[in-house]
Residue, then its C-alpha position, 0 to 999 in steps of 0.5 A: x368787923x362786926x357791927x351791932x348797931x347795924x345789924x339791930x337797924x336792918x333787924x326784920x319782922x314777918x311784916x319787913x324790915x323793923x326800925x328802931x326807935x319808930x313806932x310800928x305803922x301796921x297796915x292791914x287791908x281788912x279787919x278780922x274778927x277770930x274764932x276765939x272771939x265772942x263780941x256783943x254790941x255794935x261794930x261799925x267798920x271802915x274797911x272790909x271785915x272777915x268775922x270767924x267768931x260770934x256777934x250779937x248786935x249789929x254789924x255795919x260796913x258801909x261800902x265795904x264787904x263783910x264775910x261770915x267765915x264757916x262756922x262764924x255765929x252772927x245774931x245781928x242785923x249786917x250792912x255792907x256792899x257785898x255780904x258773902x255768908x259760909x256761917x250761920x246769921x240770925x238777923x237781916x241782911x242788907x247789900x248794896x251790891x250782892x249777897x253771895x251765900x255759901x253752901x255751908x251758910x244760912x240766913x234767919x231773916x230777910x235779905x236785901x240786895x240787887x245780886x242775890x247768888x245761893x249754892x246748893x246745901x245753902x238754907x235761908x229762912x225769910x225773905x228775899x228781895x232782889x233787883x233794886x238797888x239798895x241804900x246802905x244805912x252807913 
């Protein structure tokens, strides 16, 4: 025998199995911000965040970690425990833990971190002051 009302309550989703008449609880590990996306202003973030698109503004993560993605464009100031950078950022920097900049990064303005790693290709264009530690500002 076929049973519909069954079938529709195992019903599943790419993210597991789909109940119905609950509401979806999503629950990511980190917050995106894609490559189609242009955002001016500030974004405040409460967990870790990978941004592939533009920013103007500020971004702050507190103790959590921020990657610029290849080819991301940031105008900002950025605060976070670790900042890997493979984009381009016109601001400062501030880690309370380690920057760590790509090959294909590059940093306008001062940075700020205890750990400080640069690849090889990779360009800043400022200052650079590790070894203490840092006060996050979030």
């Amino acid at each position: 025998m076929d049973d519909e009302p069954a079938r529709a309550r195992d019903a599943r989703t790419p993210y597991g199995p789909m109940s119905t008449g609950q509401p979806f609880d999503e629950r990511r590990v980190a917050a995106w911000i894609g490559k189609a996306i242009t955002l001016r202003g500030d974004v405040v973030c409460s967990q870790d965040l990978t941004i592939d698109g533009v920013v103007e503004g500020t971004i702050e993560v507190g103790q959590h970690s921020l990657v610029v993605g290849v080819g991301a464009s940031i105008r900002a100031d950025l605060v976070g425990r670790v900042v890997t950078i493979g984009g381009s950022i016109t601001g400062n920097v501030t880690a309370t833990e380690k920057v760590d900049l790509k090959a294909t990064g590059s940093v306008e303005g001062d940075i700020n971190t205890p750990r400080f790693a640069m690849a090889e290709g990779a360009h800043v264009r400022g200052h650079v002051q590790t070894g203490t530690k840092v006060a996050a500002r979030s």
